[in-house]
DRENVEXBA-707117 format. One line per field, with one value per residue (C-alpha): chain; x, y, z; residue number from 1. Coordinates in Angstrom, 2 decimals. Layout:
N
c = A_...
xx = X_...
yy = Y_...
zz = Z_...
k = NUM_...
//
This chain:
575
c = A_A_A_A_A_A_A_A_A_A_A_A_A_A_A_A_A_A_A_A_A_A_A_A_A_A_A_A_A_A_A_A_A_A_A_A_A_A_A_A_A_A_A_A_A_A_A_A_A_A_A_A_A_A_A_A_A_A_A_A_A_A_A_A_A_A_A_A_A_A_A_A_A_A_A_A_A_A_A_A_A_A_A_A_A_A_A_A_A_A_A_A_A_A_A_A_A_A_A_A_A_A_A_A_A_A_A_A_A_A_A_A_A_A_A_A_A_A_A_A_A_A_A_A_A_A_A_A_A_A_A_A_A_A_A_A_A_A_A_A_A_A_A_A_A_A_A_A_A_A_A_A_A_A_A_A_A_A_A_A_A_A_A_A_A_A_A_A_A_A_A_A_A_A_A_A_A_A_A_A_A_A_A_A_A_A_A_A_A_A_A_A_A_A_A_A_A_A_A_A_A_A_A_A_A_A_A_A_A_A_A_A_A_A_A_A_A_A_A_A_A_A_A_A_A_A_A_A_A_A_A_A_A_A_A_A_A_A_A_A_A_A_A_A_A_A_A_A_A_A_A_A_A_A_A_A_A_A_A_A_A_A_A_A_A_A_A_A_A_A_A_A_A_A_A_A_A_A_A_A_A_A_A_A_A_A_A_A_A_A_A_A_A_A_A_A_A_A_A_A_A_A_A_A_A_A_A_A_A_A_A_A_A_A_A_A_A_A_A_A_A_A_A_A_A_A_A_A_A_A_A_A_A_A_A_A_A_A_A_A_A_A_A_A_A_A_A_A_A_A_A_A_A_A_A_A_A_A_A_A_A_A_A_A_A_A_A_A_A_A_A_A_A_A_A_A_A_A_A_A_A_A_A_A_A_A_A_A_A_A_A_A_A_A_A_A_A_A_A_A_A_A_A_A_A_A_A_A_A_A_A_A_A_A_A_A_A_A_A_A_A_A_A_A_A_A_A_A_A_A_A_A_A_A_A_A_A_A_A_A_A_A_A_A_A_A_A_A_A_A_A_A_A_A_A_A_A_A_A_A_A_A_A_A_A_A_A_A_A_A_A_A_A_A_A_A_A_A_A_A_A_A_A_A_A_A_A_A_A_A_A_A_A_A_A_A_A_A_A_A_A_A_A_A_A_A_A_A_A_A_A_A_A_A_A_A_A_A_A_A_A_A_A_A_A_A_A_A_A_A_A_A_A_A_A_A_A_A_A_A_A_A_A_A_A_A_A_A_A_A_A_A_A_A_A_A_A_A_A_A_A_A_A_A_A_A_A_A_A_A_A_A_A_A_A
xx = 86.06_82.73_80.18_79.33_77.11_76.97_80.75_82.45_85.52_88.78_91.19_93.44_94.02_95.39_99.06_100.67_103.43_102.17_98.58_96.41_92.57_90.56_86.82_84.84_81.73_79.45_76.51_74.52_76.82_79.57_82.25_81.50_84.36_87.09_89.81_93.17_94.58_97.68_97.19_100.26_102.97_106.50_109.16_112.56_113.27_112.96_115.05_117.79_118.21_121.67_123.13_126.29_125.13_127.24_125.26_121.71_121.47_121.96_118.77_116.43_116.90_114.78_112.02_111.22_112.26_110.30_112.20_115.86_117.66_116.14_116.62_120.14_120.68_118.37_120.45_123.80_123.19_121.48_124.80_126.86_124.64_125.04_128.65_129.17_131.01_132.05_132.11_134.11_132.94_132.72_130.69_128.08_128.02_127.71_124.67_123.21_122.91_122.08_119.57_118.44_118.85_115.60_113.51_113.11_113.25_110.84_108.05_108.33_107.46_104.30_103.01_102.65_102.32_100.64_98.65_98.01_95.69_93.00_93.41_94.01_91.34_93.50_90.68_89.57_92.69_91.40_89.50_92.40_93.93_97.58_98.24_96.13_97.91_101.40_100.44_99.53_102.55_104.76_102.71_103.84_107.22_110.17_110.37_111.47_109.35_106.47_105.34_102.29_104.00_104.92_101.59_100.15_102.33_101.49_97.54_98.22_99.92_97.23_94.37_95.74_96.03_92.57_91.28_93.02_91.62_95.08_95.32_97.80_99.27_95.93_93.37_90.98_90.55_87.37_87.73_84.99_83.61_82.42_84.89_87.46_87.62_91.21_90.11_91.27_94.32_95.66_94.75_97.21_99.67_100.04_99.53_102.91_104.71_103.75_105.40_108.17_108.59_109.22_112.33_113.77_113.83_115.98_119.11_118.19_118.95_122.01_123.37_122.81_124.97_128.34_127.73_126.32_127.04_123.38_120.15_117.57_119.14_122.65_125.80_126.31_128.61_128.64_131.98_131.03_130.51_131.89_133.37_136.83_137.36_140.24_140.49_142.82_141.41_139.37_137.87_137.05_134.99_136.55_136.90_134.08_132.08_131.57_131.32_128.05_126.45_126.75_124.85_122.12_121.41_121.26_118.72_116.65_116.33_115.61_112.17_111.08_111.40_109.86_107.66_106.71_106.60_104.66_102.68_101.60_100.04_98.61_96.82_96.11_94.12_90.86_90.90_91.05_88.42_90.76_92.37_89.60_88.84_91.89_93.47_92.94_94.98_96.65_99.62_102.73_106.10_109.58_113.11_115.18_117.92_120.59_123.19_125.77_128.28_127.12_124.30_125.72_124.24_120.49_121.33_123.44_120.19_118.54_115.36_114.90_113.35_110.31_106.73_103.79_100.59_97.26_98.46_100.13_103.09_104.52_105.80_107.80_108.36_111.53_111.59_114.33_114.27_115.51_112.66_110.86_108.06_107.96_107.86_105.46_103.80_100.48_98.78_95.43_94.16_96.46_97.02_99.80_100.15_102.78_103.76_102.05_98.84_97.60_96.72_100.65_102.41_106.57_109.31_110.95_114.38_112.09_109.61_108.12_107.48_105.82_103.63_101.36_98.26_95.60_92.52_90.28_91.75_92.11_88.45_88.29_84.43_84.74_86.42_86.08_86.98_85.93_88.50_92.31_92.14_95.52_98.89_100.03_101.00_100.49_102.98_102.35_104.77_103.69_100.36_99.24_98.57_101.17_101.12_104.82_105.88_106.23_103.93_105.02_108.45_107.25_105.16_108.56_110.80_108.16_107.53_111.45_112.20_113.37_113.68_113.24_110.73_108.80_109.10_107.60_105.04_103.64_104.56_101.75_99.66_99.70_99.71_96.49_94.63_93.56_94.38_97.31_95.10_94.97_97.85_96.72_94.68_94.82_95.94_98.13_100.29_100.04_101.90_104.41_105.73_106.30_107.74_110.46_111.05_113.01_114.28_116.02_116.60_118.56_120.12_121.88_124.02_125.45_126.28_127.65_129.75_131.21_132.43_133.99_135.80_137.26_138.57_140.34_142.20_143.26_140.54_139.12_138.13_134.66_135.46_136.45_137.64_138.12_135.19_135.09_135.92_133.55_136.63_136.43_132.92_131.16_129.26_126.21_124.91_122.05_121.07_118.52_119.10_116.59_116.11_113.30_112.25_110.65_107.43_108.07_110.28_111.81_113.77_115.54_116.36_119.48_120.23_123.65_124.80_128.13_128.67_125.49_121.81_119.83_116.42_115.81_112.77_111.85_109.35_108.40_106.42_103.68_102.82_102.72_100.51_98.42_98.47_95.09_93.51_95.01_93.89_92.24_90.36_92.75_92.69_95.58_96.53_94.69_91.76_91.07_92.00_88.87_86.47_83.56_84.35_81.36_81.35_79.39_79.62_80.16_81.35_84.21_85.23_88.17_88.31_89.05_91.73_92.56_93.32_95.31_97.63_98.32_100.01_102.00_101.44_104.20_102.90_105.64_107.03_105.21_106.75_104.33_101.01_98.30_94.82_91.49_92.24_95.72_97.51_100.97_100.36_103.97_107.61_110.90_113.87_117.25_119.40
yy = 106.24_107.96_108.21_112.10_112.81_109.27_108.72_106.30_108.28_106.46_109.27_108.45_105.01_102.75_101.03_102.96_105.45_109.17_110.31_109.26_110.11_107.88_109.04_106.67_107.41_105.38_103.83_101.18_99.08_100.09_102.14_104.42_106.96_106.82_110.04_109.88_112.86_112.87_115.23_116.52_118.09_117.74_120.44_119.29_120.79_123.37_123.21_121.68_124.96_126.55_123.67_121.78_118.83_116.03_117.09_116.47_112.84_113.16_115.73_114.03_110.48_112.40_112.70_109.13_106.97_104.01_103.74_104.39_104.69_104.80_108.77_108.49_106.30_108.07_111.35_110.26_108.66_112.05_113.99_111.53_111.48_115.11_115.52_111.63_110.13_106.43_104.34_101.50_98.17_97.55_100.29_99.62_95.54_97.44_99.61_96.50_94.73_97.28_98.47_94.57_94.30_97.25_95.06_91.60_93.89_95.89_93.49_90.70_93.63_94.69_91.90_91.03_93.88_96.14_94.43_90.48_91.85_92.84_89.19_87.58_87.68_87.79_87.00_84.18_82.35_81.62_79.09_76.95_73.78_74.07_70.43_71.14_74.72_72.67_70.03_72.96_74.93_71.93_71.09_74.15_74.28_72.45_76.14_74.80_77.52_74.88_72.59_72.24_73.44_76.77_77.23_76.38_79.32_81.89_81.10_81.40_84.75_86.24_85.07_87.15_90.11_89.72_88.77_91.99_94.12_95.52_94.22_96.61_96.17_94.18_96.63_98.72_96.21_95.00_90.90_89.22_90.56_88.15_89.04_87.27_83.38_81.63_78.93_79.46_77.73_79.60_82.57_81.59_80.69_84.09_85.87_83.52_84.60_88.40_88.28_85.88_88.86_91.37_89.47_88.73_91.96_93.34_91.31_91.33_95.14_95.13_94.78_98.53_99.30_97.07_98.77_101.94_102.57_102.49_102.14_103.44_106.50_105.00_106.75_107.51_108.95_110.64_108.72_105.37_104.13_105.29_102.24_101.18_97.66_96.33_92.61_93.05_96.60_96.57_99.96_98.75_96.47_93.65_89.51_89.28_91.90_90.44_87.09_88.58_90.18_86.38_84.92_88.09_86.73_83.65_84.42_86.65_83.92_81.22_83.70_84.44_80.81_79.19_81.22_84.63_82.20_79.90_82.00_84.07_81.07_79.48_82.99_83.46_80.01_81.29_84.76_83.57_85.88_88.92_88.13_89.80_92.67_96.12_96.28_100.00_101.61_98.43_100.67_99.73_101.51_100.79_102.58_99.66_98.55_96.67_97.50_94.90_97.24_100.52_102.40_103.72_99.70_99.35_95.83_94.78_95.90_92.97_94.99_96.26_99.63_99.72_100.74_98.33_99.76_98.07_94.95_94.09_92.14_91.49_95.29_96.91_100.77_102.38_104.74_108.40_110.01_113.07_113.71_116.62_114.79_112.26_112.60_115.58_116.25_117.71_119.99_120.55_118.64_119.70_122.57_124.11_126.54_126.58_129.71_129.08_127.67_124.95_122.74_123.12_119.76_120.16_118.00_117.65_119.55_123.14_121.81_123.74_123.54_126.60_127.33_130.01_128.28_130.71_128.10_126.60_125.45_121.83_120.74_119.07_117.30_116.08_116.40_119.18_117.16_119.17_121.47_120.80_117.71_116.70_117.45_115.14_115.94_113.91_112.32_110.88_109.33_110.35_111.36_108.26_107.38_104.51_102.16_101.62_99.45_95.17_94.50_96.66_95.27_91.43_92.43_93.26_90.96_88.08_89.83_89.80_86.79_86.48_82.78_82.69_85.16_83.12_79.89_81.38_83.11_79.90_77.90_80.79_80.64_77.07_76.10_78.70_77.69_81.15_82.36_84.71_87.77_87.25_88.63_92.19_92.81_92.96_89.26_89.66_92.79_91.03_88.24_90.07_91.71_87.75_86.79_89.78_89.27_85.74_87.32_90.07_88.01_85.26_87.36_88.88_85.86_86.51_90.22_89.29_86.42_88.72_91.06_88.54_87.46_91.32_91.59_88.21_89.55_92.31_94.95_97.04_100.58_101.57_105.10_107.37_110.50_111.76_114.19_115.20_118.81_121.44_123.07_120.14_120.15_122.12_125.57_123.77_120.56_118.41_114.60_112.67_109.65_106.89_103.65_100.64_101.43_98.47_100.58_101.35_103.57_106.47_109.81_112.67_115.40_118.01_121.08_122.53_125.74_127.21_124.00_124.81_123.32_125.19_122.87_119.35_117.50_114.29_112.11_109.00_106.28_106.85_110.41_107.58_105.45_107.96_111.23_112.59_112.63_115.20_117.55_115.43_114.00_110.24_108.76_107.68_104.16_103.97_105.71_103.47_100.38_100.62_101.53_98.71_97.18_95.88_97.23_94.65_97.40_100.90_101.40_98.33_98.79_96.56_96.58_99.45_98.67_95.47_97.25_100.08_98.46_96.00_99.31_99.42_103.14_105.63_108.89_109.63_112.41_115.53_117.42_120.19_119.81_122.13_122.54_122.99_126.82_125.64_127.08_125.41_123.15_121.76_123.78_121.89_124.19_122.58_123.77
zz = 111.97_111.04_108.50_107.06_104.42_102.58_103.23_105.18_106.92_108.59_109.82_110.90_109.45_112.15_112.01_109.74_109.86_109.34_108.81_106.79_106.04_103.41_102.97_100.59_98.84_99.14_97.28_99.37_100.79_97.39_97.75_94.57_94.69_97.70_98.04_99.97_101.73_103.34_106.65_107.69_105.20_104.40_104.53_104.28_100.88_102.10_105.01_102.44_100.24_100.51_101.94_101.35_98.90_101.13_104.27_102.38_103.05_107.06_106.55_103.98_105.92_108.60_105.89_107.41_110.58_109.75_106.49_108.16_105.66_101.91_102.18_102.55_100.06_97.61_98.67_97.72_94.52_93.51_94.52_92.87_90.22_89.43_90.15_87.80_90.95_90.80_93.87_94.65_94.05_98.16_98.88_96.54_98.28_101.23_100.28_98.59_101.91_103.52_101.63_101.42_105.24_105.30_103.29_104.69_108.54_106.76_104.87_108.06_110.13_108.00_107.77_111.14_113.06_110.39_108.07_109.42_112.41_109.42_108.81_112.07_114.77_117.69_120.24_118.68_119.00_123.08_121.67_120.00_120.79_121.71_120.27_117.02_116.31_116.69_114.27_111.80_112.20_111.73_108.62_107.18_107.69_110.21_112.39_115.80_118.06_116.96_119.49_122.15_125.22_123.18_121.70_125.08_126.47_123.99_124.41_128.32_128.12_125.55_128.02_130.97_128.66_127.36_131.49_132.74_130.09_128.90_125.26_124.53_121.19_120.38_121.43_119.55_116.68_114.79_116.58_116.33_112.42_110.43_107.50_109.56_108.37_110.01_112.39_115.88_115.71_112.66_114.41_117.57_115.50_113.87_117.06_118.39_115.10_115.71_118.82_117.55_114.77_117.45_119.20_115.47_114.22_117.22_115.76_112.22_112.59_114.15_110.25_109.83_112.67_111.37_108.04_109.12_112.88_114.10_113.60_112.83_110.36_109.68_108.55_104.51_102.89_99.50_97.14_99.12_102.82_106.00_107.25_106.46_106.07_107.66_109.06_111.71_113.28_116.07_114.75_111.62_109.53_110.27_110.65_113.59_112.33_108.78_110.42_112.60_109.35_108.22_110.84_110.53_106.88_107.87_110.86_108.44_105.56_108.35_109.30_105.80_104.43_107.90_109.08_106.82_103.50_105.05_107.60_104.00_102.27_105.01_105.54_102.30_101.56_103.31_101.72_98.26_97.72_97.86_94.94_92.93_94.76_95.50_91.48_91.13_88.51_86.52_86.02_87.69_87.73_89.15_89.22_89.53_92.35_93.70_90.76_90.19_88.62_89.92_89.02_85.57_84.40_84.83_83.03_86.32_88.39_90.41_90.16_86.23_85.64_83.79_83.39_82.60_81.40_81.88_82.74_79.72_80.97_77.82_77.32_79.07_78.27_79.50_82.66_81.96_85.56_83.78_81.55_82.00_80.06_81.80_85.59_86.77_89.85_90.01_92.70_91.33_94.62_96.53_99.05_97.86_94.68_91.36_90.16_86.84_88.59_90.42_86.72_85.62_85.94_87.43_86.54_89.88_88.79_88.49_90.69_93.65_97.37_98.53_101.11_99.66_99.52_99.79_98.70_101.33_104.32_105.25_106.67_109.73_109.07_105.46_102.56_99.78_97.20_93.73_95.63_97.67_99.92_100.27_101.71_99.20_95.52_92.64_90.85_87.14_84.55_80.90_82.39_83.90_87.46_88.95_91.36_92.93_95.17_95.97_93.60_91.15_91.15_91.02_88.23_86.57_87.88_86.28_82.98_82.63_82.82_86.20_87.07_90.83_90.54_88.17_90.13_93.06_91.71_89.99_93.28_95.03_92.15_92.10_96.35_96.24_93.33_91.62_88.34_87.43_87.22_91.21_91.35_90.49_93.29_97.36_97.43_94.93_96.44_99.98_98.12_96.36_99.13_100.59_97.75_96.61_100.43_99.77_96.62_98.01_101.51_99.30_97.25_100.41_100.58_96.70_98.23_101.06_99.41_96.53_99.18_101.39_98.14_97.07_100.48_100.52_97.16_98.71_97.88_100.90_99.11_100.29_99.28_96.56_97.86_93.60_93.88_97.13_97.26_96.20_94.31_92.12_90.92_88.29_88.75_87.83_87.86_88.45_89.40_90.51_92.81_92.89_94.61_95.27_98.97_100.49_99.73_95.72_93.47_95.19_93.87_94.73_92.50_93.46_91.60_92.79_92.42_93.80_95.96_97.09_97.23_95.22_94.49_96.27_95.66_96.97_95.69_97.26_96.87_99.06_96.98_93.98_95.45_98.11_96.35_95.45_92.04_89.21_86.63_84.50_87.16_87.53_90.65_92.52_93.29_96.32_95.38_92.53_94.59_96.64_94.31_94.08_97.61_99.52_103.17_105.49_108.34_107.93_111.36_111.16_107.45_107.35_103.84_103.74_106.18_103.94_100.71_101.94_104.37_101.79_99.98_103.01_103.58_105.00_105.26_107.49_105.82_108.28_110.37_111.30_113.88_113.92_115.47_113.75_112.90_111.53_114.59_115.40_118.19_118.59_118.33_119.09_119.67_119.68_122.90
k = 1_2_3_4_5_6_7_8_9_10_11_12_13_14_15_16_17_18_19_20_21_22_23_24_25_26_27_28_29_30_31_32_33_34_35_36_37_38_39_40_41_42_43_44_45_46_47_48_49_50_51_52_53_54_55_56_57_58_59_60_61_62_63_64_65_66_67_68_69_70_71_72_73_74_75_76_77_78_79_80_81_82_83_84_85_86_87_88_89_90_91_92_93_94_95_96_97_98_99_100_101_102_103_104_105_106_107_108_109_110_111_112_113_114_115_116_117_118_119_120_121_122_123_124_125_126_127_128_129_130_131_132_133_134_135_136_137_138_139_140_141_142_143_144_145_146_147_148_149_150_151_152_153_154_155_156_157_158_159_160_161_162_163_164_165_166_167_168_169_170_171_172_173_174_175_176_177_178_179_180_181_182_183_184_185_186_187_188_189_190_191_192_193_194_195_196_197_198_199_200_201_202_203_204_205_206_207_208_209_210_211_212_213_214_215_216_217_218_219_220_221_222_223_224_225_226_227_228_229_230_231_232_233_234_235_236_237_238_239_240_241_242_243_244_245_246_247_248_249_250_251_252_253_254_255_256_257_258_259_260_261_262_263_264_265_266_267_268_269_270_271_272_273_274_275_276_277_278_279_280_281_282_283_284_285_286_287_288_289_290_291_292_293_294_295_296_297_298_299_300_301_302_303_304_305_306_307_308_309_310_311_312_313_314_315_316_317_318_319_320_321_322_323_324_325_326_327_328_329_330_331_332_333_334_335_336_337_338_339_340_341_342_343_344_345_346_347_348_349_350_351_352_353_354_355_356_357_358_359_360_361_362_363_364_365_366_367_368_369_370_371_372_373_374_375_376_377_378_379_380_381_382_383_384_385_386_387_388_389_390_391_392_393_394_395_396_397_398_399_400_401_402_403_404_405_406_407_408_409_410_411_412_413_414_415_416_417_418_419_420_421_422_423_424_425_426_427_428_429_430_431_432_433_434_435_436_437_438_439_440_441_442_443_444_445_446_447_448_449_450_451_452_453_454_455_456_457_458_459_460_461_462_463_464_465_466_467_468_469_470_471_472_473_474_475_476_477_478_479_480_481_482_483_484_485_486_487_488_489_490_491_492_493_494_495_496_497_498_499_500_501_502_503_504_505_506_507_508_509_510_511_512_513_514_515_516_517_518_519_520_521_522_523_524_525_526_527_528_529_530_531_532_533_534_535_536_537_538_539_540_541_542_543_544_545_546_547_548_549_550_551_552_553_554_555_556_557_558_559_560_561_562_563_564_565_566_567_568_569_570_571_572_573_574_575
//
């Protein structure tokens, strides 16, 4: 962190995945203007050109190994997409839960290990009482890691960390800041839970490897899923194995509704404050997900497709992937070049990733932003900026009509006391991500349930082996397969020529929500989010840190290092 030139500069920001740079203008203690630029750039479309279409998933799930497997899933559906391949009825249970399994392992891990630590002063909780931090926690919920003795222990083993000077995990943080407001003991209770979080999510990702033979970056496969299903095989999925995934759902919807539930309102309560402060754009877009019936059915979709404009929850305008008017991405702010010039706005089937920038080169002191300041594209739908993402897809899930989704976001509303236009806001995405959490989490059980039934009459297809030779398919043909990654709406588009790759373009949601601003000057979603916050110290801006992390940024999709003179730094060779 620095300050240059009137602007407050945070590069990289701190527990996230990738690298990330946010200067902010500022104006007193205001933040007048802020500007997000993603550091490092992506290159796997490239690498994906002339390649065969049913290998592209095992590449693009590289794009990211924080979110295992989105990629993969994202890169079948486009190839099936294009080629109109069906899958069975098992394999898309399969994907559901596995793509379900990502978010609750996902969110829980976030929130504590990314994003409660702007919240939770960590050092402060030395000065709780073991016995008044176990009378909290069992006020909140019946979680049975909640009594003195364990409390006591946890307090114990942060004081020698803090005595022999090796905070580890904890260190390098802004403790002791006066924007920081839990009492002691609510501060060792979430420190207890972060660590608590860290043992959980070592089981609750075993599912991946029944389903998907290990994790992180599990097996796909393009026609359905790899794994037979066969009760009696030892080689297969079978009796034991689906009996384990059952006690995995149960384990992960035991965390979310005792501790991550709770742990988020009990947080929440003393930073009511926040639910008027990180909106931003007011735009919010989602793709939809977990089909029922297959993709072919956004009405069987858990999570609708939609786009609402400036708040206006009571439309809902339709989302076509394949619209050339529609989706675009911008580089006007960007370092790269289009063909046609840097103003031109691609549809992702034509659209370019070349890198024959010949503008400035990336600074290393501040900034140019009039000029290119990101690695990052930007992304609009109709023209409009978008915010993507947990918050997005609440947003949607409530304005539809979704009952669960409506009873717990009055429950929050209600249990917190602030209005419903809290939810648009820092607060409000924290929140959401809770929330869809025990949505998705208890939907799991639905999944799992329907797929225990097919097998017991007798169906165990998980793949459909119809379209599966290139002699089968058409000259041409293009797709676009799209998801609702734990962090927002992501797409891949496939053109295939010849059995061959012949354009791949990924978008994902952190080039929605970090991407810099485009042509006509707009903002992204994280650039307008911290407009008009109030920094009480320059040097320790945690809210800055506040407002982005609740986007839950991923800029994880680089895969080149260079120095200040842009000289490779880093070469991997494969033996």
């Amino acid at each position: 962190m620095s300050t240059t030139e009137g602007r407050v500069v945070v590069d990289p920001i701190t527990r996230i995945e990738g690298h990330l740079r946010i200067e902010a203008q500022m104006s007193g203690d205001t933040i007048e203007a802020a500007y997000s630029s993603g550091t490092m750039v992506r290159g796997l479309e490239i690498i994906l050109r002339g390649r065969d279409p049913r290998d592209a998933w095992a590449f693009a799930q590289r794009i990211c190994g924080v979110c295992t497997l989105v990629h993969g899933i994202a890169s079948v559906r486009a190839v099936e997409n294009a080629l109109n391949y069906q899958i069975p009825p098992n394999a898309q249970l399969i994907r559901n839960l596995m793509i379900a399994a990502q978010y609750v392992h996902d969110h829980v891990m976030h929130f504590y290990h990314l994003h409660a630590l702007d919240w939770v002063d960590v050092v402060s909780a030395l000065n709780a009482d073991p016995k008044a931090t176990a009378e909290l926690a069992q006020s909140l919920s019946n979680y049975p890691r909640s009594s003195p003795g364990y409390f006591s222990d946890m307090k114990t083993k942060l004081k020698n960390y803090v005595e022999a000077g090796q905070l580890g995990i904890f260190a390098k943080a802004y403790w002791g800041h006066p924007a920081y407001k839990l009492p002691p003991e609510a501060n060792l209770m979430a420190v207890a839970h972060y660590l608590d979080a860290l043992a959980w999510q070592r089981d609750v990702a075993k599912l991946h490897t029944v389903f998907g033979g290990k994790n992180p970056h599990p097996n796909f496969l393009v026609g359905g899923v790899p794994g037979p299903i066969d009760i009696n095989s030892d080689s297969a999925i079978n009796a034991k194995r689906l009996s384990q995934v059952q006690d995995i759902i149960t384990k992960m919807r035991n965390f979310v509704d005792q501790v991550y539930v709770p742990d988020t309102l009990a947080v929440a309560s003393f930073y009511k404050d926040w639910g008027g402060q990180g909106e931003g754009l007011g735009n919010f877009m989602t793709f939809g997900d977990f089909p029922e019936k297959g993709m072919d059915d956004p009405k069987s979709y858990l999570i609708p497709a939609g786009v609402i404009l400036n708040r206006d929850l009571s439309t809902i305008h339709p989302v076509d992937m394949h619209d050339p008017e529609q989706i675009q991405e911008f580089v006007s702010h960007s370092w790269y070049d289009y063909k046609e010039g840097k103003d031109k706005g691609l549809h992702p089937y034509v659209g370019e990733t070349e890198f024959n920038y010949t503008g400035p080169k990336p600074p290393y002191q501040y900034l140019n932003v009039e000029e290119s300041y990101s690695w990052l594209k930007s992304p609009r739908w109709k023209g409009h900026a978008m915010e993507v993402g947990p918050l997005a897809r609440v947003l949607m899930l409530y304005a539809s009509g979704h009952q669960q989704t409506k009873e717990l976001v009055e429950m929050t509303l209600s249990k917190l006391e602030i209005p419903t236009q809290a939810l648009f806001s820092t607060l409000g995405r924290t929140a959401a991500r809770t929330l869809e959490t025990k949505i998705i989490g208890d939907n799991m059980q639905t999944w799992y349930n329907n797929l225990v039934a097919n097998i017991k009459s007798g169906d165990t297809k998980t793949f459909n082996p119809s379209l599966w030779e290139p002699s089968t398919w058409p000259r041409q043909a293009k797709g676009v397969g799209y998801m609702e990654a734990p962090r927002g709406g992501l797409a891949h588009w496939i053109v295939i020529e010849d059995g061959k790759i012949a354009n791949y373009q990924a978008v994902v949601p952190s080039t929605w929500n970090a991407g810099p601003r485009d042509p006509n000057g707009q903002p992204g979603a994280y650039e307008a989010a911290l407009k008009g916050h109030k920094l009480y110290d320059p040097e320790q801006p945690i809210e800055i840190l506040r407002t982005i992390h609740s986007f839950d940024p991923c800029i994880a999709c680089a895969v080149h290092i260079t120095d200040p003179n842009g000289e490779e730094r880093v070469s991997v060779k494969v033996r």
